[in-house]
MIBA-587055 format. One line per 3 residues: their letters; for each residue x, y, z of C-alpha. Coordinates in Angstrom, 3 decimals, decimal comma. Example, Ala and Ser with C-alpha at 12.3 -4.5 7.8 and 13.67 -1.06 7.14 Angstrom:
BEGIN
AS> 12,300 -4,500 7,800 | 13,670 -1,060 7,140
This chain:
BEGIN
XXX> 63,592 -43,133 22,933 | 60,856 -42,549 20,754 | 58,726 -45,030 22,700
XXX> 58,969 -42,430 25,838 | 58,225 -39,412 23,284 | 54,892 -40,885 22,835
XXX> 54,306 -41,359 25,812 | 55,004 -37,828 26,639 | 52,632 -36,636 24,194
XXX> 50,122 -38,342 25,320 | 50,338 -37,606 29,260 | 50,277 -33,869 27,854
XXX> 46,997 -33,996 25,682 | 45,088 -36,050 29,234 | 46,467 -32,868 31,077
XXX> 45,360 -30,885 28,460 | 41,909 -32,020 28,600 | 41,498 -32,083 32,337
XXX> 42,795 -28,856 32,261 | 40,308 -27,550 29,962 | 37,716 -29,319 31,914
XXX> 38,557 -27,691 35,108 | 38,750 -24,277 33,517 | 34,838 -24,349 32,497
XXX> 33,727 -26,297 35,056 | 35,882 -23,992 37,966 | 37,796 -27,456 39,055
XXX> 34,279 -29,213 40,285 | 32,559 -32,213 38,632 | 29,462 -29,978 38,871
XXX> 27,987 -26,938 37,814 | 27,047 -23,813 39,623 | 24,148 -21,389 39,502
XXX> 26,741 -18,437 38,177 | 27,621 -20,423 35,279 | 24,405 -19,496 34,055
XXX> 22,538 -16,150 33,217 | 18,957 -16,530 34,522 | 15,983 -14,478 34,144
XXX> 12,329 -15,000 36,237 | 8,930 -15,633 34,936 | 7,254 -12,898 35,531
XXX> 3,835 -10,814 34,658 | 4,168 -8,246 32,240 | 2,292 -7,123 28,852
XXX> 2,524 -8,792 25,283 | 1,674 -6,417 22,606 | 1,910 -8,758 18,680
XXX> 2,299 -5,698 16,263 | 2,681 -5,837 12,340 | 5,209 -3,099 11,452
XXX> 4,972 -1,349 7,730 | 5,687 1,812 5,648 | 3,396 3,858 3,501
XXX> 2,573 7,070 1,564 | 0,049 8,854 2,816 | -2,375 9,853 -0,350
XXX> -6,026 11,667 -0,766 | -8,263 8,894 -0,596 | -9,351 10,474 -4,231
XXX> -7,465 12,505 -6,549 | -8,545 14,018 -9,917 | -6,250 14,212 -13,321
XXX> -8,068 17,636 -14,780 | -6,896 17,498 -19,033 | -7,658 18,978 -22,433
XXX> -9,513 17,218 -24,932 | -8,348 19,936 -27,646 | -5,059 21,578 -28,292
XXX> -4,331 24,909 -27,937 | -2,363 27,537 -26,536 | -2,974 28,624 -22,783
XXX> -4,399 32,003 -23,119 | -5,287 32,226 -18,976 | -4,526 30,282 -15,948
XXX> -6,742 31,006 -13,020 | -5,467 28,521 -10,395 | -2,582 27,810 -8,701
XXX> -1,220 24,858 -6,288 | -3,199 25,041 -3,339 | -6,446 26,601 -4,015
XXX> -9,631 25,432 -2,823 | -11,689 24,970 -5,912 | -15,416 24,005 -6,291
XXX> -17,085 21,613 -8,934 | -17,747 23,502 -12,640 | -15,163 26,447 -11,366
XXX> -12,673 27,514 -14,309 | -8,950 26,954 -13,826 | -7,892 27,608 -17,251
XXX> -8,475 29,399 -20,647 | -7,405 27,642 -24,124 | -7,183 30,529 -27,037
XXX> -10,499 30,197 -28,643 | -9,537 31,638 -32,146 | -9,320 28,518 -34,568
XXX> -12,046 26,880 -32,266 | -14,382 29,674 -33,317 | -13,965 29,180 -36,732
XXX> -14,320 25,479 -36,649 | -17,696 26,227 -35,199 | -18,815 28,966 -37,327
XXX> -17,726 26,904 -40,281 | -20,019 23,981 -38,808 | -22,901 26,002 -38,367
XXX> -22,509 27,392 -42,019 | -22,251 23,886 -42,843 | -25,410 23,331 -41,471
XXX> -27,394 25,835 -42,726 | -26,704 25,048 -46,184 | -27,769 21,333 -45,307
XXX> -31,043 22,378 -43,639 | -31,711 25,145 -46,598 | -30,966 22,038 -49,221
XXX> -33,257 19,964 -46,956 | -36,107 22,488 -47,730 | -35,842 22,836 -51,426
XXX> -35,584 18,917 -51,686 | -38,864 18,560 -49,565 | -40,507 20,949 -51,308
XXX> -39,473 19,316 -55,052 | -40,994 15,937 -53,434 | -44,045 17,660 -51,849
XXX> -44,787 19,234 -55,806 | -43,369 15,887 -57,524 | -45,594 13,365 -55,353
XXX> -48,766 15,363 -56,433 | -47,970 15,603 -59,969 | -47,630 11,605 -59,570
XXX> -50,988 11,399 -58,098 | -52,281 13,831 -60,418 | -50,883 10,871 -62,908
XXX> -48,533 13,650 -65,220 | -45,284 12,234 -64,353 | -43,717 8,877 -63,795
XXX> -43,327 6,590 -60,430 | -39,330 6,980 -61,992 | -39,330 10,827 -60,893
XXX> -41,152 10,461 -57,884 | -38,806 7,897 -56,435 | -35,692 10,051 -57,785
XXX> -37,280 12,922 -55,493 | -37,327 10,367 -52,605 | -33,701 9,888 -52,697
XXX> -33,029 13,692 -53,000 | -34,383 14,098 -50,019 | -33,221 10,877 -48,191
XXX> -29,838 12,723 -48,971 | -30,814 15,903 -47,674 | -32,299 14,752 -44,837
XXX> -28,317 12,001 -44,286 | -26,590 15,839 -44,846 | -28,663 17,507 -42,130
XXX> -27,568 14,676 -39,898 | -24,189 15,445 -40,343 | -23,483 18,404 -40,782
XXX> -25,639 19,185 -37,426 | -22,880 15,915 -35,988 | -20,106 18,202 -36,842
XXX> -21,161 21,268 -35,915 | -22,315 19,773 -32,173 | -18,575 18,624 -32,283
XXX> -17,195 21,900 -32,768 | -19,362 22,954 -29,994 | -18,125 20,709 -27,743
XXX> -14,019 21,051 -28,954 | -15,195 24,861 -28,053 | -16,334 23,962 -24,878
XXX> -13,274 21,976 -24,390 | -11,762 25,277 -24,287 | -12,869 25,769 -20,953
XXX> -11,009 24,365 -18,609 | -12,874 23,402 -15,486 | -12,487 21,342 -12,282
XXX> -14,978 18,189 -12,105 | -14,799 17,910 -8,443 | -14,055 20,493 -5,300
XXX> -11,166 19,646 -3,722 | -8,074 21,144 -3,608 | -5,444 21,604 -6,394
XXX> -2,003 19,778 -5,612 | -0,618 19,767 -8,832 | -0,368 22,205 -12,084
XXX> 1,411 21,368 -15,254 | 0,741 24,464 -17,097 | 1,495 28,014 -17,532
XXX> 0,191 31,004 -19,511 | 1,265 30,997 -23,078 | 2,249 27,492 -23,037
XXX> 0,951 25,369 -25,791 | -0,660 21,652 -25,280 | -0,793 19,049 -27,705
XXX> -4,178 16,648 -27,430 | -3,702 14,542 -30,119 | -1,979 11,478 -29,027
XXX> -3,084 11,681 -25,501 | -4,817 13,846 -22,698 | -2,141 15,980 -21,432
XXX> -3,026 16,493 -17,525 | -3,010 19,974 -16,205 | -4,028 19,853 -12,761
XXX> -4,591 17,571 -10,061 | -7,169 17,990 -7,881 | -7,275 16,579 -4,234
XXX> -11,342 15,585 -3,577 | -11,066 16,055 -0,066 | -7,607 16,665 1,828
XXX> -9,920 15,846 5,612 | -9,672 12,298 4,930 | -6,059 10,461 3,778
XXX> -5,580 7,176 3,160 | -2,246 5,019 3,409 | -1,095 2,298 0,907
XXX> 1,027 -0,058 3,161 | 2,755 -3,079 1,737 | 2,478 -6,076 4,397
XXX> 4,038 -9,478 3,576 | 2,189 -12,827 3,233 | 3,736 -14,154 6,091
XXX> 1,302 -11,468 8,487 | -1,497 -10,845 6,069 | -3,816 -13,307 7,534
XXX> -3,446 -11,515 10,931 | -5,137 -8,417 9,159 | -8,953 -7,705 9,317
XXX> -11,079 -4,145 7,891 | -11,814 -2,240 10,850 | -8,755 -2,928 12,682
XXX> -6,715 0,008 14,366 | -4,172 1,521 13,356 | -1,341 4,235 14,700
XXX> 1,694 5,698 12,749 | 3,758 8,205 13,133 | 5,475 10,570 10,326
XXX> 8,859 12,045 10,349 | 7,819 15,917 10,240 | 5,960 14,915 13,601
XXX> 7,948 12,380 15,195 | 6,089 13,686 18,687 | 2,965 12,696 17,605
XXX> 1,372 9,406 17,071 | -1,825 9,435 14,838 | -4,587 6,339 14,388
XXX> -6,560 4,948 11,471 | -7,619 2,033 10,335 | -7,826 -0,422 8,003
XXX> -10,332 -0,361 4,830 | -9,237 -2,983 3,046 | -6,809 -5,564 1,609
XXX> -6,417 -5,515 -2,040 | -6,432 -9,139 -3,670 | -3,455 -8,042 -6,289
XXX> -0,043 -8,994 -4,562 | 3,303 -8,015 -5,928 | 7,006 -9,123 -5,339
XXX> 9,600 -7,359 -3,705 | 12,840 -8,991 -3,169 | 11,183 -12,832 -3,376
XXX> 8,626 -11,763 -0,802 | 4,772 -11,673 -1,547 | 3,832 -8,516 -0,820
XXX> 0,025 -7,242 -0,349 | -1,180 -3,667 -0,087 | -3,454 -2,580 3,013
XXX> -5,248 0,695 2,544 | -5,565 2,722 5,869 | -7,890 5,290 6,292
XXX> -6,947 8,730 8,479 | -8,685 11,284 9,405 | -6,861 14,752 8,801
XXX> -8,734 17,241 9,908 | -6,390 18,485 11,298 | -4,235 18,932 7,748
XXX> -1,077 18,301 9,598 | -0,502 15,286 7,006 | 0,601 15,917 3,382
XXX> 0,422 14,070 0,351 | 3,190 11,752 -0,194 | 4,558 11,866 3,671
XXX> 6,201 8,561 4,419 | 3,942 6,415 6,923 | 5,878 4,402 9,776
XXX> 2,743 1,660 10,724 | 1,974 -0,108 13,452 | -1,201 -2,821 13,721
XXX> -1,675 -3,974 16,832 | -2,807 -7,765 16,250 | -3,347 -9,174 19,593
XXX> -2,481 -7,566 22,918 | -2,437 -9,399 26,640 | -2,003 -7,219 30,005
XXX> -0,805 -8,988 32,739 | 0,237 -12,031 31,767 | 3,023 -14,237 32,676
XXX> 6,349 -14,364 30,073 | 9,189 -14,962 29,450 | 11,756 -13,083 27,059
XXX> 11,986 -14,627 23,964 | 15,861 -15,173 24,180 | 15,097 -18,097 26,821
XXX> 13,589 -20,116 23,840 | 16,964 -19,451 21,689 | 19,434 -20,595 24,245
XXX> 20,566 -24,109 23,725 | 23,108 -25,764 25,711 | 26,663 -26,435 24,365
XXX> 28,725 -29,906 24,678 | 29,945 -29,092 28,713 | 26,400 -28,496 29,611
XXX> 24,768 -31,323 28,513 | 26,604 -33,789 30,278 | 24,288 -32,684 33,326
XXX> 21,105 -33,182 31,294 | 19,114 -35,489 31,713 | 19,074 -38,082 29,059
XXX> 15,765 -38,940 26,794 | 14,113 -37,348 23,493 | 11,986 -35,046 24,235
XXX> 8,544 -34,642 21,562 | 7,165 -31,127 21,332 | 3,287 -29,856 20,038
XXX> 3,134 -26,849 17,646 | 2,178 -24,664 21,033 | 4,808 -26,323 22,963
XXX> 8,587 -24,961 23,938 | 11,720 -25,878 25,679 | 13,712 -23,694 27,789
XXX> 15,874 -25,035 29,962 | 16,187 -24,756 34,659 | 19,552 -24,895 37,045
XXX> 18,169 -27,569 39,382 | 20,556 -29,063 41,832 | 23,499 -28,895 40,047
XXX> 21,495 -30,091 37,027 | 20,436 -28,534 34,044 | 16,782 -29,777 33,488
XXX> 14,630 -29,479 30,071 | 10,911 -27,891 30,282 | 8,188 -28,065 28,243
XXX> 5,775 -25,154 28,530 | 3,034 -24,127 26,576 | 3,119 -21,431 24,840
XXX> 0,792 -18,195 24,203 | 0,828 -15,072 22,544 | 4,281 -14,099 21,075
XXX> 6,173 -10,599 20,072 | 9,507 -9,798 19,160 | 10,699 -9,776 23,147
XXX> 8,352 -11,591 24,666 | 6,504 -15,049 24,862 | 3,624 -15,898 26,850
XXX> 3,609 -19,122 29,079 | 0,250 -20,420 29,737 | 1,078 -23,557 31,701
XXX> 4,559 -25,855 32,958 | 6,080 -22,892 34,530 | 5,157 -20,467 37,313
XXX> 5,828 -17,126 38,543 | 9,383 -16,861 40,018 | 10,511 -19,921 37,902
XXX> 14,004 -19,029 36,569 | 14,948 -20,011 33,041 | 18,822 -20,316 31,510
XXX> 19,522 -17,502 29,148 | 23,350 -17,581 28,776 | 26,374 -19,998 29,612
XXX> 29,214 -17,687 31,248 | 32,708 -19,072 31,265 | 35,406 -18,333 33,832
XXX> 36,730 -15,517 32,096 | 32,766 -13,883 32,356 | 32,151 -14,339 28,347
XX> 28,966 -15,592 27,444 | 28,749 -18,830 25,333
């Protein structure tokens, strides 16, 4: 009895199998064109673009501080305004500054009036010495009377050109033209210089001309040369595509998410001012591009035949070059290997430069009975 269960068992799992068989294969010991999804070689464009993001920054901006502190007495400019080199933006109250300087010129006077009276006690001491009624003993003591004198002058005329300049400082003026796109400061406000230069404004050199800081991985930065083209598009224009192009390819990389990371620098013209400061950049370089061509989508190259199918391949190892591919041809009820070589590549599309012609159709997809794709 348990002899025939065996038996059984196995009579089922041989029917099982031939039953699977027949279900991919349709009940024939060959395959058929429609078990395959097929696509032509055909002419067409290959565009190889580097994709990036970037802010979009003056190419030069200016941090305008305070050397001195103070209390804003007068603000004269506001975000936006088109300023000119030496033009005043701001007024620091002057008050204590005054002083300093008054007391440094005081300073100064009473070293230059000290500096008299010790040249003219050497001037009368020297000829007495000559005149042999005193000793060489007071003549050199005059000497170093006025050595100090002249060491006082010196600084006191150090401090008071200090005080000069801290009143100066006062004065709060733009170092470039350009246009303001920052202020940190309003009237009445005080700002503290003494650790470090507190900014105030920041000036935009020249708003006509942008520049965008795009991070491109290691993987594409070799493809990247100055002078190369450039289009982007922003999302407050998403109509309009503007160009640039690349200025150069700083040597510092950085690390984001264990990917080496370098930064291009685009430059854009923006004459028409339709670009902002800090706008998000969407980048597209254009490496290589090929009209006309003959391709073949890129999924060809990914398909690879399961168990079923390669029962009606061909046996024999097949060695591939670095610009060599397989894709695979429905032949006669066969399913045949071919080696093509390849050309220029984007995400969609792979040129073939020889081993297949126009009209040539290529395996994409296995389709089962049921229509799913395998």
């Amino acid at each position: 009895m348990g002899k025939k269960i065996w038996i059984t068992a196995g009579i089922l799992i041989v029917l099982g199998g031939l039953g699977t068989y027949y279900f991919h294969t349709r009940g024939n010991d060959t395959l058929k064109s429609d078990n395959f999804e097929t696509v032509a070689v055909a002419k067409g464009n290959i565009k190889q673009v580097v994709t990036a993001t970037g802010k979009i920054q003056p190419i030069n901006t200016i941090s305008v501080g305070t050397q001195v502190s103070g209390i804003v007495e007068t603000v004269l400019a506001d975000y936006n305004d088109e300023v000119v080199e030496g033009q005043l933006l701001a007024q620091l109250d002057t008050s204590v500054l005054v002083e300093n300087r008054n007391d440094a010129k005081a300073r100064l006077d009473l070293a230059n009036a000290k500096q008299k009276i010790a040249k003219l006690n050497y001037d009368r001491i020297e000829k007495l010495y000559k005149d042999k009624l005193i000793a060489k003993a007071s003549l050199e003591e005059a000497e170093i009377d006025l050595a100090t004198a002249d060491a006082n002058v010196l600084t006191a005329q150090a401090d008071f050109n200090k005080a000069e300049r801290n009143y100066g400082y006062a004065q709060i003026t733009s170092p470039v033209s350009g246009t303001i796109i920052s202020k940190e400061i309003e009237q009445g406000q005080t700002v503290a210089a003494s650790l470090q230069t507190p900014t105030l404004f920041t000036v935009a050199e020249d708003l006509s001309k942008m520049q965008i800081e795009a991070n491109i991985a290691e993987a594409d930065i070799g493809s990247i040369k100055p002078d190369m083209p450039v289009t982007f598009t922003v999302d407050a224009y998403p109509a309009d595509t503007f160009r640039g192009e690349v200025r150069q390819i700083r040597l510092s990389p950085t690390e984001e998410s264990n990917v080496v990371m370098y930064t291009v620098v685009i430059e854009v013209d923006n004459e028409s001012r339709k670009l902002l400061p800090g706008m998000t950049a969407f980048v597209s370089l254009v490496i290589e591009e090929r009209d006309d061509v003959l391709r073949i989508p890129a999924t060809a190259l990914q398909y690879k035949p399961n168990a079923l199918v390669r029962q009606f391949i061909p046996k024999g190892k097949i060695e591939l070059k670095p610009t060599e591919a397989m894709v695979y041809r429905f032949d006669k009820n066969r399913v045949v290997p071919v080696v093509f070589e390849k050309g220029l590549a984007d995400t969609s599309w792979v040129e073939v430069l020889s081993g297949l012609k126009e009209g040539d159709r290529v395996i994409t997809e296995y389709i089962t009975r049921g229509g799913r794709k395998r």
